[in-house]
VOPAGU-2260 file (C-alpha; in pm, 1 decimal, decimal comma):
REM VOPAGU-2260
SITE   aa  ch    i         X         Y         Z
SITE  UNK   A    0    1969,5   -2222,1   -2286,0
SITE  UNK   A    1    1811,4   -2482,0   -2078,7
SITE  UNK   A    2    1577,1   -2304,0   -1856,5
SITE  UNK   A    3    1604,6   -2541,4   -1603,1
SITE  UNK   A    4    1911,7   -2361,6   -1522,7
SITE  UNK   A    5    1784,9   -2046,4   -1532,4
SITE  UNK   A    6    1942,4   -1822,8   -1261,7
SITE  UNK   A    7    1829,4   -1459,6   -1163,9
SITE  UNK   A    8    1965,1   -1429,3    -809,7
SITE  UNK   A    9    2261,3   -1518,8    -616,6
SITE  UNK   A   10    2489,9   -1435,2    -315,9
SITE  UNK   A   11    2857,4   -1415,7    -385,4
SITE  UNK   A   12    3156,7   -1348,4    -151,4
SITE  UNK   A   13    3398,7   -1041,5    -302,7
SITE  UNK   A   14    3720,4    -902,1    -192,2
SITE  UNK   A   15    3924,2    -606,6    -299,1
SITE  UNK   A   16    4335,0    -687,8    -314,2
SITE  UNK   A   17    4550,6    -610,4      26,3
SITE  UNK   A   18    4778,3    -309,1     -34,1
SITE  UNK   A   19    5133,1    -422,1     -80,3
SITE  UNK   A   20    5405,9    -349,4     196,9
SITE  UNK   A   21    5649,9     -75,1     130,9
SITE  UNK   A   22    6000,7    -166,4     106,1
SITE  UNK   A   23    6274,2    -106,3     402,7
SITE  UNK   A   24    6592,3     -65,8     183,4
SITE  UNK   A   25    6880,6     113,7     158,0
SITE  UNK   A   26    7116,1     199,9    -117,0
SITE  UNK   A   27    7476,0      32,5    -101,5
SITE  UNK   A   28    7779,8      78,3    -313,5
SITE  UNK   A   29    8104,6     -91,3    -323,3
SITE  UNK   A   30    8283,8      13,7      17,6
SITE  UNK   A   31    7965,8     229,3     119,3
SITE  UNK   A   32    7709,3     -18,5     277,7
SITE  UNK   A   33    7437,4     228,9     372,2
SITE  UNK   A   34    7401,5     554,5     158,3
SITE  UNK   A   35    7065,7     644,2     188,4
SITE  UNK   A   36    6722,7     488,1     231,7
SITE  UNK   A   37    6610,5     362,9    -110,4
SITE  UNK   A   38    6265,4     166,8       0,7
SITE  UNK   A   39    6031,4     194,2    -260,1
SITE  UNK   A   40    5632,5     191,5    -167,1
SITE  UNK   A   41    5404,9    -110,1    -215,7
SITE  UNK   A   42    5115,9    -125,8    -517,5
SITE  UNK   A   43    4810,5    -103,0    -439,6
SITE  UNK   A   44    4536,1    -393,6    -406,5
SITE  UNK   A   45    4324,5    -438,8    -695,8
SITE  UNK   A   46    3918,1    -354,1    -715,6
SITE  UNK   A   47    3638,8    -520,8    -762,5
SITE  UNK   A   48    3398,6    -378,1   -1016,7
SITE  UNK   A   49    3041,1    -451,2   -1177,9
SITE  UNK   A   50    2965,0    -407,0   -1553,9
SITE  UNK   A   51    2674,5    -469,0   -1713,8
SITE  UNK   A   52    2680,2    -687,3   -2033,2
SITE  UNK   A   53    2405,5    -724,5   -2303,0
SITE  UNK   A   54    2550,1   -1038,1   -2404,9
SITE  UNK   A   55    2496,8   -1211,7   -2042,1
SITE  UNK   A   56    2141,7   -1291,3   -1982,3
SITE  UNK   A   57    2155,7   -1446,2   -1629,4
SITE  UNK   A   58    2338,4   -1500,0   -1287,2
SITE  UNK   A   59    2432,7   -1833,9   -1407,1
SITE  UNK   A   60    2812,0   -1840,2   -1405,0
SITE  UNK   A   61    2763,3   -1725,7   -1090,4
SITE  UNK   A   62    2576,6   -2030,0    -958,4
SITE  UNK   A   63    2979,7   -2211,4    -957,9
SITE  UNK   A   64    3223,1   -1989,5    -894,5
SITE  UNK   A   65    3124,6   -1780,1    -517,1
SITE  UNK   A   66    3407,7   -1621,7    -470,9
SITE  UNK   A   67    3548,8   -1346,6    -624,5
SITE  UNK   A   68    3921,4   -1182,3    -505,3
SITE  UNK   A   69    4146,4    -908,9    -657,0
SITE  UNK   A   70    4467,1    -935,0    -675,7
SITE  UNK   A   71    4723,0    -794,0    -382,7
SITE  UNK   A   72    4954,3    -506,9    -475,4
SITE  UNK   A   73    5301,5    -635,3    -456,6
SITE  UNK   A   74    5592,1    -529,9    -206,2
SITE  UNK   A   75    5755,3    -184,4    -288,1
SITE  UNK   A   76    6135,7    -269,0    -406,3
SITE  UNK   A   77    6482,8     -97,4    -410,0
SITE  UNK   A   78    6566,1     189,0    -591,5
SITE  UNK   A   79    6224,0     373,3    -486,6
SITE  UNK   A   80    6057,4     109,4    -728,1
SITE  UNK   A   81    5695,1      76,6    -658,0
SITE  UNK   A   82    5524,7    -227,1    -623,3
SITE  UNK   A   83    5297,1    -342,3    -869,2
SITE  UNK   A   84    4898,8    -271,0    -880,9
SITE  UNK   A   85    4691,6    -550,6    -790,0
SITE  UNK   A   86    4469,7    -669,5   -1064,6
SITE  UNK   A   87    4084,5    -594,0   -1043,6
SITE  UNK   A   88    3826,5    -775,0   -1107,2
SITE  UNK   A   89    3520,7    -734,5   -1282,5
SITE  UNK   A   90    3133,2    -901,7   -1252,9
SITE  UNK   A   91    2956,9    -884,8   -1584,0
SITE  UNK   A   92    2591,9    -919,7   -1526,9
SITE  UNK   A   93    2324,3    -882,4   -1704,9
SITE  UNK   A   94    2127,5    -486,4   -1766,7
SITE  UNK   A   95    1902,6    -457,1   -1515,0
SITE  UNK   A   96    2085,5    -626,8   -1224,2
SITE  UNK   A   97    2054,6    -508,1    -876,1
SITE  UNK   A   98    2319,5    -519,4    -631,2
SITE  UNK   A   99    2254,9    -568,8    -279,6
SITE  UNK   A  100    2474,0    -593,9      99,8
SITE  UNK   A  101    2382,0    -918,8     226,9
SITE  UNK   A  102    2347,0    -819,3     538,7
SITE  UNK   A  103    2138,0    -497,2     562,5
SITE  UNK   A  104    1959,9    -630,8     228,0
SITE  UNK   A  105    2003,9    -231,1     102,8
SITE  UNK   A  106    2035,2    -182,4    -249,2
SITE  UNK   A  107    2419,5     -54,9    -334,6
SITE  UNK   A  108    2377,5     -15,8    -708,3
SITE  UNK   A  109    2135,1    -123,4    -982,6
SITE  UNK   A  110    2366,7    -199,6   -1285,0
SITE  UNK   A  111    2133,9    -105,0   -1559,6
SITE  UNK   A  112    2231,2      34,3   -1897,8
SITE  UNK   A  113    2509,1    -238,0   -2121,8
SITE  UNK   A  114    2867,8    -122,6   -2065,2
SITE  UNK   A  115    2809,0      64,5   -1733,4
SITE  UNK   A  116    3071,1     -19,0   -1480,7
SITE  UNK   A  117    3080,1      47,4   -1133,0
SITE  UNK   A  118    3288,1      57,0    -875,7
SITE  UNK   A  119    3175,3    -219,5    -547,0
SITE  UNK   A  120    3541,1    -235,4    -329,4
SITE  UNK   A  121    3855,9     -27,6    -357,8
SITE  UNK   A  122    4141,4    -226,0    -355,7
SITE  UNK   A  123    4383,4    -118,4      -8,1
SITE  UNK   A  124    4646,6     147,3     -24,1
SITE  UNK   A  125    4985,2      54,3     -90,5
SITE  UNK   A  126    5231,3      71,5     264,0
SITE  UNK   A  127    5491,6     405,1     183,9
SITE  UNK   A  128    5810,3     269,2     174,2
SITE  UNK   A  129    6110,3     382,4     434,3
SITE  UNK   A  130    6254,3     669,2     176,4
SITE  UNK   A  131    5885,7     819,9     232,5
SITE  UNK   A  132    5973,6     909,0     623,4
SITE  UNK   A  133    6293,0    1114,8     598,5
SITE  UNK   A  134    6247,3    1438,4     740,5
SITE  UNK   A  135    6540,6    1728,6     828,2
SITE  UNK   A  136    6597,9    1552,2    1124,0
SITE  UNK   A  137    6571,6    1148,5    1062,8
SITE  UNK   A  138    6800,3    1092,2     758,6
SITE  UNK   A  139    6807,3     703,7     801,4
SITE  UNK   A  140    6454,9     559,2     879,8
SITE  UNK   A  141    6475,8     173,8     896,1
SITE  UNK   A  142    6121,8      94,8     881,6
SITE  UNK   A  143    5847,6     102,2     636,1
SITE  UNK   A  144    5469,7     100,8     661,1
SITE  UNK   A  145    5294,4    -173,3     532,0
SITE  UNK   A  146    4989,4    -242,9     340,4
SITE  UNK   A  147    4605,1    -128,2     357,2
SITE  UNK   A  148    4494,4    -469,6     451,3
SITE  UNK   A  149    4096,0    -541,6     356,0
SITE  UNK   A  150    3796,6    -746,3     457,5
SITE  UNK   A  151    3602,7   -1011,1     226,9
SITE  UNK   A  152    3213,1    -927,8     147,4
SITE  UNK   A  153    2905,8   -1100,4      98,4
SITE  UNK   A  154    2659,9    -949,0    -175,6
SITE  UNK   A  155    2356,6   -1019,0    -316,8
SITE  UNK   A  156    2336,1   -1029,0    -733,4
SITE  UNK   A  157    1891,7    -993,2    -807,6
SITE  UNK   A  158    1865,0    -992,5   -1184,7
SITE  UNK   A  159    1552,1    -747,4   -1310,0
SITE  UNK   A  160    1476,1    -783,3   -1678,0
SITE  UNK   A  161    1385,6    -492,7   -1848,1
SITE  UNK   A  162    1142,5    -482,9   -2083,3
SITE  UNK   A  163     831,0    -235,6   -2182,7
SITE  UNK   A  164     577,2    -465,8   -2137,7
SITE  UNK   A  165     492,9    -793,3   -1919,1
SITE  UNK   A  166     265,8    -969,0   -1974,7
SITE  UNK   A  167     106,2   -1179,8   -1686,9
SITE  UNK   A  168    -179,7   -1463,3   -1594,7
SITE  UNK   A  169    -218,3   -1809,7   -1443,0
SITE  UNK   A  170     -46,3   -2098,9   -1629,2
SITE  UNK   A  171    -135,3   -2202,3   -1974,3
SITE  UNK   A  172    -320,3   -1928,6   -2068,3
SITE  UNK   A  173     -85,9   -1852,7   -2416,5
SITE  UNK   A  174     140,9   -1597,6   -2258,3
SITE  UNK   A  175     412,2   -1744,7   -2422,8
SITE  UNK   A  176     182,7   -1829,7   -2756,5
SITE  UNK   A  177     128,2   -1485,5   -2769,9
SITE  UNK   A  178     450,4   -1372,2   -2746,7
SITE  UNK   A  179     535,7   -1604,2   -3066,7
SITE  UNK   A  180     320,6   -1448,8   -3255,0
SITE  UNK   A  181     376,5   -1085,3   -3212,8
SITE  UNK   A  182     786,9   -1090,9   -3198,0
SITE  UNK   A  183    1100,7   -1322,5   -3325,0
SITE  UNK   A  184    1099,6   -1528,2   -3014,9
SITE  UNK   A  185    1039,0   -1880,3   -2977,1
SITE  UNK   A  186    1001,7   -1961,9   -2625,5
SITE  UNK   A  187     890,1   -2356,2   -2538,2
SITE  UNK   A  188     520,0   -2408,2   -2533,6
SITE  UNK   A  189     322,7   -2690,2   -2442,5
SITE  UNK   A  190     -27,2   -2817,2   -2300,7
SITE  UNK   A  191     103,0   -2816,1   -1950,9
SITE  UNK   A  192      89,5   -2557,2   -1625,5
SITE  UNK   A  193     447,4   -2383,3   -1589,8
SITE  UNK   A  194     589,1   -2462,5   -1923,3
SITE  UNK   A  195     794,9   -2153,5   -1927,6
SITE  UNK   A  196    1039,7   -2156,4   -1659,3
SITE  UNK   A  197    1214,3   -1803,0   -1709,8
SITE  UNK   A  198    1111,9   -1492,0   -1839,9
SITE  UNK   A  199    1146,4   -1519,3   -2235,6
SITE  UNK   A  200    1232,4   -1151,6   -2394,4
SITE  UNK   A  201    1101,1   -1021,2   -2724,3
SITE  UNK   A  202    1165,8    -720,2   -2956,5
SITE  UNK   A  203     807,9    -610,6   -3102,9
SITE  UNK   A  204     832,7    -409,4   -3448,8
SITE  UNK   A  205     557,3    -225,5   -3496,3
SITE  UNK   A  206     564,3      18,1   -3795,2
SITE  UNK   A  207     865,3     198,1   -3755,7
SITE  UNK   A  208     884,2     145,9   -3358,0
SITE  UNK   A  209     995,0    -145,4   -3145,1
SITE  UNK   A  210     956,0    -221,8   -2755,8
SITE  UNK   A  211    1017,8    -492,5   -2567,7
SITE  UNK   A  212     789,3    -715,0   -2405,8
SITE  UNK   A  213     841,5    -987,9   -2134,8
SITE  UNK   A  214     674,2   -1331,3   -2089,0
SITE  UNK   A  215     637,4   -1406,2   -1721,7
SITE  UNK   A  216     635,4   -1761,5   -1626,3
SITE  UNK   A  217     272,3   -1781,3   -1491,1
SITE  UNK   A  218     160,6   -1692,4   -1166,9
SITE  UNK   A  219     -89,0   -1863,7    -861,2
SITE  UNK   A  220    -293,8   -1742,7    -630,5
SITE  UNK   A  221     -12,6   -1708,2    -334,0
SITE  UNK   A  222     267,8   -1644,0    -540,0
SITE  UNK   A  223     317,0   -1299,0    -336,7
SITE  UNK   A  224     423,8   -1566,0     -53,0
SITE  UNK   A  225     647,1   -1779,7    -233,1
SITE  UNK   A  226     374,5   -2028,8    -376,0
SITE  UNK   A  227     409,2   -2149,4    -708,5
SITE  UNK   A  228     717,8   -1951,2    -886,8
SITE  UNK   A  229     581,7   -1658,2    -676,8
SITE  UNK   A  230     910,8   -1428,8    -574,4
SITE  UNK   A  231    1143,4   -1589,7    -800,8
SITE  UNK   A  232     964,4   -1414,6   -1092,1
SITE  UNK   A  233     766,9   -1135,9    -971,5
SITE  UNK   A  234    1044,7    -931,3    -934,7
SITE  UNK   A  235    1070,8    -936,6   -1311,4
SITE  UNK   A  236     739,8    -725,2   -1380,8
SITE  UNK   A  237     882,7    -455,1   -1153,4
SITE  UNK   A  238    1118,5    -257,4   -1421,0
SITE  UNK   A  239     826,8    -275,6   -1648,5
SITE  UNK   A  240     654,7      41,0   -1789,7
SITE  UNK   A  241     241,2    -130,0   -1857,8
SITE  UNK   A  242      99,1    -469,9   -1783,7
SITE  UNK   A  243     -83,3    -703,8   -2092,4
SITE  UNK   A  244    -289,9    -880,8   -1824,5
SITE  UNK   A  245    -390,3   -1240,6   -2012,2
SITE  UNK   A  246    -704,5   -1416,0   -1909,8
SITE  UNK   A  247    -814,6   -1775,2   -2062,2
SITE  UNK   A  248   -1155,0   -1621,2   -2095,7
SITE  UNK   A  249   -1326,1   -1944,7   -2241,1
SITE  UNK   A  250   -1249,4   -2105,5   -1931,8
SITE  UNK   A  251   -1044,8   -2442,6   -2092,4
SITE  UNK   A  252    -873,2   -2492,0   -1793,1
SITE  UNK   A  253   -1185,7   -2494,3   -1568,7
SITE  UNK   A  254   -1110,3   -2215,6   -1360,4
SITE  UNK   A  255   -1357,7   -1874,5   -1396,4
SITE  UNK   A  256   -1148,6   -1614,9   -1593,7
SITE  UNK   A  257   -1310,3   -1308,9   -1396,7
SITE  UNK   A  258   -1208,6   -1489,5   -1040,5
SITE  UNK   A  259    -813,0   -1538,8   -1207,8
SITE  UNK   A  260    -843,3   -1154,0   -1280,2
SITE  UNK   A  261    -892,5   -1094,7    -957,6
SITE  UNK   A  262    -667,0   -1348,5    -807,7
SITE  UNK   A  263    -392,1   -1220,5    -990,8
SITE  UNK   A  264    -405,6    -865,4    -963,0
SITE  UNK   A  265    -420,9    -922,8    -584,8
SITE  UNK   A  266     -80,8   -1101,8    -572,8
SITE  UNK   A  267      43,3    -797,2    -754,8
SITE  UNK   A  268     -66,4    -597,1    -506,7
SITE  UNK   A  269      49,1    -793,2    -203,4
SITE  UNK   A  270     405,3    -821,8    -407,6
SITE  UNK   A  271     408,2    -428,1    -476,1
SITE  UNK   A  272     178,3     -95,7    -452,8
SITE  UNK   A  273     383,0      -1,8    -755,8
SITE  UNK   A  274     291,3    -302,5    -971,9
SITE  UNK   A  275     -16,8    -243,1    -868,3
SITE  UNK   A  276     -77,6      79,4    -998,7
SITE  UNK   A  277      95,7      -2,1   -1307,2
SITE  UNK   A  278    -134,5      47,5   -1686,0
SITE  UNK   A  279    -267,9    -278,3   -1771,4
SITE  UNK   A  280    -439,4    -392,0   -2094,3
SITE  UNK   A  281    -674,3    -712,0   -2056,8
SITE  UNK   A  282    -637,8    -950,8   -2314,6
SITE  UNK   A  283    -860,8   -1171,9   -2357,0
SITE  UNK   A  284    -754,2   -1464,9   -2520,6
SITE  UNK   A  285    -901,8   -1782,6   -2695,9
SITE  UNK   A  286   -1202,6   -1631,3   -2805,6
SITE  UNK   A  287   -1236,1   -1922,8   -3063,2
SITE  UNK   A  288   -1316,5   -2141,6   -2810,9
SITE  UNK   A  289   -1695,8   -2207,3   -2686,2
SITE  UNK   A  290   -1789,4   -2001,7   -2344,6
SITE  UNK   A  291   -1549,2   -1707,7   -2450,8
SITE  UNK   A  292   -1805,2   -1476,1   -2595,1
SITE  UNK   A  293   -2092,9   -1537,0   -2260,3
SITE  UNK   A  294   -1757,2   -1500,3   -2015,5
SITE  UNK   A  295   -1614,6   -1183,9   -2273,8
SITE  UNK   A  296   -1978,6    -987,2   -2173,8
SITE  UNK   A  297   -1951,8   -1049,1   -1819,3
SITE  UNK   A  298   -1616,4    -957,4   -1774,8
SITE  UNK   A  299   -1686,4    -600,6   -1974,7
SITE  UNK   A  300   -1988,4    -551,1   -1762,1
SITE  UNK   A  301   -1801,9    -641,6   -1434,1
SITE  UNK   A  302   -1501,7    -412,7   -1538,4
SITE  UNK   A  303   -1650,7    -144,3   -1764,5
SITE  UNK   A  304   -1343,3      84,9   -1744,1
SITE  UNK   A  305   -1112,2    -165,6   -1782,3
SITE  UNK   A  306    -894,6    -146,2   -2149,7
SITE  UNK   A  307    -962,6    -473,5   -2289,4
SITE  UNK   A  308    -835,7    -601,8   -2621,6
SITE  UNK   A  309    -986,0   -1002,4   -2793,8
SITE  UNK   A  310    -735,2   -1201,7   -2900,4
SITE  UNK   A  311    -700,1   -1588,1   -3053,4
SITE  UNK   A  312    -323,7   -1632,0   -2984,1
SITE  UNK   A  313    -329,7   -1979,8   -3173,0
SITE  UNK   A  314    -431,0   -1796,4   -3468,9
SITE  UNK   A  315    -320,4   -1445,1   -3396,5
SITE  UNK   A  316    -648,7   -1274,4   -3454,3
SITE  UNK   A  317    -681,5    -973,2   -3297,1
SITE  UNK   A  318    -260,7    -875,6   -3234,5
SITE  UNK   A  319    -274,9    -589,6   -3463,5
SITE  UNK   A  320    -520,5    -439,4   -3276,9
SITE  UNK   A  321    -375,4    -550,1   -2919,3
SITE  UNK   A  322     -22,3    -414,0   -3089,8
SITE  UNK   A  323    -206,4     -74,0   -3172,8
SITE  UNK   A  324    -346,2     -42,6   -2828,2
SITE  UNK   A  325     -30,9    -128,9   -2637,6
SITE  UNK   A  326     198,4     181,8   -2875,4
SITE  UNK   A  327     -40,5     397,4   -2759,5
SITE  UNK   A  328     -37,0     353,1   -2410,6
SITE  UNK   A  329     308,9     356,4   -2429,9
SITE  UNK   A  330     373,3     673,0   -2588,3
SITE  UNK   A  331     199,9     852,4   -2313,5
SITE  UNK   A  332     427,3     682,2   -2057,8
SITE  UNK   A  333     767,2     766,9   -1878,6
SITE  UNK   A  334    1060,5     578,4   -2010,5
SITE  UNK   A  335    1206,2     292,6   -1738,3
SITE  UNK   A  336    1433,9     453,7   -1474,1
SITE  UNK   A  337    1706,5     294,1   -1283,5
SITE  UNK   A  338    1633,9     154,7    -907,2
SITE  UNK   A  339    1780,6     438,0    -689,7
SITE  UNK   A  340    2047,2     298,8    -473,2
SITE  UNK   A  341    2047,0     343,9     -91,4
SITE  UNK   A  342    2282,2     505,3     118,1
SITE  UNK   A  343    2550,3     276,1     196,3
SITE  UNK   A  344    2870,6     205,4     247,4
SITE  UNK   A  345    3074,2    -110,1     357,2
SITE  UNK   A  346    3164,2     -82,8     679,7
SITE  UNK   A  347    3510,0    -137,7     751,1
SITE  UNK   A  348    3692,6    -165,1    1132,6
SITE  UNK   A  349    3725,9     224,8    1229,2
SITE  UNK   A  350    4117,5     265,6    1209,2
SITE  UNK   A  351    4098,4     485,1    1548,5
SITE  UNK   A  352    3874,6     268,2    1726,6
SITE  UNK   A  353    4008,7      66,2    2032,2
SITE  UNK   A  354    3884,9    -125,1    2353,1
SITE  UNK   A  355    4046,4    -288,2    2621,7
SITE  UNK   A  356    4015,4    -613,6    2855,0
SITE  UNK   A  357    4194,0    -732,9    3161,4
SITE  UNK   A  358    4322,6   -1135,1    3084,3
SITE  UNK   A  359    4303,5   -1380,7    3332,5
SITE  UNK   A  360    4681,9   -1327,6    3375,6
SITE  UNK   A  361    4593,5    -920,8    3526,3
SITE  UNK   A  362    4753,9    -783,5    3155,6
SITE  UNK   A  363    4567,2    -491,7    3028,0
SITE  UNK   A  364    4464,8    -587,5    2643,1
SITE  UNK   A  365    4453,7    -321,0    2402,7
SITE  UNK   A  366    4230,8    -459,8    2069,8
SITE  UNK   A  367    4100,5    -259,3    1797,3
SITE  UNK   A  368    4155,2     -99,9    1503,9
SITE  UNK   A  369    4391,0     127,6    1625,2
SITE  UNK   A  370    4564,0    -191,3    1717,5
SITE  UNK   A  371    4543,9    -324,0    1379,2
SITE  UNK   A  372    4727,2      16,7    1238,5
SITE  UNK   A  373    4970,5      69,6    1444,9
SITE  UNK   A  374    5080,4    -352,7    1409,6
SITE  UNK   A  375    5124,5    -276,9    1059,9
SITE  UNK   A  376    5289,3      39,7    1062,4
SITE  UNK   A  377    5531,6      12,8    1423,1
SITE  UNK   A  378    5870,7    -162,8    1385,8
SITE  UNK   A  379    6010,7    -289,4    1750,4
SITE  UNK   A  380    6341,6    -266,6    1694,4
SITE  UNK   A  381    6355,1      99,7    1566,4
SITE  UNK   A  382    6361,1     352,9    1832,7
SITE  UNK   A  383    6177,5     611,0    1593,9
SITE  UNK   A  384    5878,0     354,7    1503,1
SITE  UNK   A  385    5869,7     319,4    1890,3
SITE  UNK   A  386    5875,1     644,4    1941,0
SITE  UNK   A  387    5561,1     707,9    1725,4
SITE  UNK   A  388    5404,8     385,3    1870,0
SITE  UNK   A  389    5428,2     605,1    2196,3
SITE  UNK   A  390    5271,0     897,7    2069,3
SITE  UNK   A  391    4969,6     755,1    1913,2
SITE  UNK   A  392    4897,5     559,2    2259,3
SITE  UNK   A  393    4915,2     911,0    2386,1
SITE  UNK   A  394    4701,6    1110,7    2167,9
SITE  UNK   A  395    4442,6     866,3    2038,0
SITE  UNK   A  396    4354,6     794,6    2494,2
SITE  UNK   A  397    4514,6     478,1    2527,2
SITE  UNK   A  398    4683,5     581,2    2842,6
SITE  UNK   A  399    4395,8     799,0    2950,4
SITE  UNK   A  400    4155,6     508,0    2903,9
SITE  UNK   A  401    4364,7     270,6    3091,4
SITE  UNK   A  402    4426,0     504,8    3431,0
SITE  UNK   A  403    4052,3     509,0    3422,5
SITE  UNK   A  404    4015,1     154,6    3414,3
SITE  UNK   A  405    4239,0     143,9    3711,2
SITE  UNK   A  406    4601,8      65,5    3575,4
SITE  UNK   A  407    4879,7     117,6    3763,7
SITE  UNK   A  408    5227,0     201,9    3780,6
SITE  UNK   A  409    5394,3    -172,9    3695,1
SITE  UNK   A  410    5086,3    -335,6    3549,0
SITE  UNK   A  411    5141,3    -544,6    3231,4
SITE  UNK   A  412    4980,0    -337,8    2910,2
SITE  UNK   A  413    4948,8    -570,7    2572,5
SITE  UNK   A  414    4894,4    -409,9    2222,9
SITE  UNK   A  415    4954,2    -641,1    1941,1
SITE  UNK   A  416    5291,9    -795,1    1950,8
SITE  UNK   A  417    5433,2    -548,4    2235,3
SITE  UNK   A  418    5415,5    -578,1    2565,7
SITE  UNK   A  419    5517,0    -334,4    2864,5
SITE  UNK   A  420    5502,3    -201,9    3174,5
SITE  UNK   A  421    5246,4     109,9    3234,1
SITE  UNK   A  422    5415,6     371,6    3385,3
């Protein structure tokens, strides 16, 4: 893949299905037009689901396509025939992708082993159609209720690679060299700063045991801010269990290797405490090169407890050991865990919920989700759906609320599509 197109993070727009209305039918034979309500009720909306998938390694499908919808349950039929289900749909990202609410920015789920599917909307319920509301005493309902309608949205998609190890440094210091030579991967590599452009992944055998290690495109002082590649990659090095911190310790690129030390385990630090505290191995590569041995004995003195391995990554002296030293460490350390998600849930109008507003016309206006239910459940022209349209104004305060805002006896009151006089 072109890494120019490389794509770890997007925002996309999703939408469960609408539930499907229920049907308002009634059976009807030859010389008996109305035998019985028949309505069947209406499907349900489809979901929206994410899955991770090993076989997707970024967000980049996602970069074209936005907007993701489920499909609406269909109308209930005759014959107390149920609608059909809406069809759901389903994000495959890669393992290790975090899901966040746009808004609040709170983590909803971190998709994380291949396979694992989870639920992100329910679809709406399906309206109950008019064969559904016959009691002892209403034998012939002539309405139905219709369908769970639901709202679009807007999530966050932050892709976190897993891997064992990262290794980190400024640019061009053989990150990606030294990932060649210690696994099967053959990221791009070339005499120039930010060569690698995405994190390249590779499966390291040693002996009997493998692990994966990570190599992060190269960091700057400031890259906690944004400078450089800063965010866009740091986020990678958070799922991982150790550090291989690389220093050019001959110095080829002019800059002091014991100042880049520093600089760069500051940015991890102003990125994350827990990066930060994170096992790191030095390595110190290019030791074939003149200055490395002189700038090799002042680093040791400057860091005497620091775990420091010599490497030539051109030539790949000194991996075995650096291999050796990195099994170790990782034997005595905890396996990756998932990101644990926080507490959250869409939020979604609250069905009894209502306010009210006087128009410039003197009409009482009755808005709300209460509104919204009873608009898809009252039929005008049925005294029983009235009657219930009644009640709930009744029970729920509508009334109540309005005599406190001063309504009287004649005043217009507007809910929806009906409009009366208070008494």
């Amino acid at each position: 893949m072109d890494n120019k197109i490389f794509t770890d993070k997007v925002r996309v727009t999703v939408k469960a299905g609408d539930g499907g209305d229920g049907m308002n039918s009634f059976k009807a034979y030859k010389g008996k037009p109305a035998c019985g309500p028949d309505g069947g009720d209406g499907g349900d909306g489809g979901s929206v689901y994410v899955q991770a998938d090993e076989n997707v390694h970024d967000l980049l499908a996602f970069r074209y396509v936005r907007k993701y919808c489920a499909g609406n349950g269909e109308r209930g039929g005759s014959n107390q025939c149920s609608g059909k289900k809406g069809a759901d749909v389903v994000l495959k990202v890669p393992c290790g992708t975090l899901v966040r609410d746009a808004e609040s920015g709170k983590i909803i789920c971190d998709v994380y082993e291949s396979g694992e599917k989870i639920l992100l909307l329910a679809g709406g319920r399906g309206g109950k159609g008019n064969v559904r509301f016959t009691t002892a005493r209403r034998h012939a309902p002539n309405f139905a209720q219709k369908g769970v309608l639901v709202k679009p949205h807007a999530v966050i998609l932050e892709m976190k690679v897993i891997a064992d190890v990262g290794l980190v440094g400024f640019p061009n210091v053989g990150k990606s060299t030294l990932l060649s030579k210690i696994s099967a991967a053959r990221p791009k590599i070339a005499d120039y700063h930010f060569t690698t452009l995405s994190p390249n992944l590779g499966v390291v055998q040693y002996f009997e045991n493998s692990f994966v290690v990570a190599d992060i495109p190269g960091l700057i002082e400031g890259a906690a801010e944004g400078a450089g590649l800063g965010h866009d990659f740091l986020r990678h090095i958070e799922r991982t269990r150790m550090i291989c911190h690389v220093l050019d310790i001959a110095g080829t690129e002019g800059r002091d290797p014991l100042d880049d030390y520093e600089k760069i385990n500051a940015e991890l630090a102003a990125y994350s405490q827990k990066l930060a505290a994170l096992p790191q191995i030095v390595v110190l590569n290019k030791c074939d090169c003149d200055g490395a041995e002189e700038n090799a004995a002042r680093f040791c003195a400057a860091h005497p407890n620091a775990v420091v391995c010599k490497i030539s990554a051109v030539r790949g002296e000194g991996t075995k050991e650096l291999l050796g030293k990195v099994w170790s460490l990782l034997e005595t350390l905890p396996p990756a865990e998932k990101i644990p998600s926080d507490e959250f849930a869409f939020e979604e109008e609250d069905t009894w919920q209502f306010e009210i507003f006087k128009d410039e016309n003197g009409a009482y206006v009755v808005t709300g989700g209460l509104v919204d239910l009873l608009c898809r459940n009252v039929v005008l022209n049925n005294p029983d759906s009235m009657a219930y349209f009644q009640r709930m104004l009744k029970t729920r305060g509508v009334f109540k609320a309005l005599a406190g805002l001063g309504c009287k006896e004649g005043d217009t009151v507007v809910v929806g599509e009906v409009e009366f006089e208070y008494v």
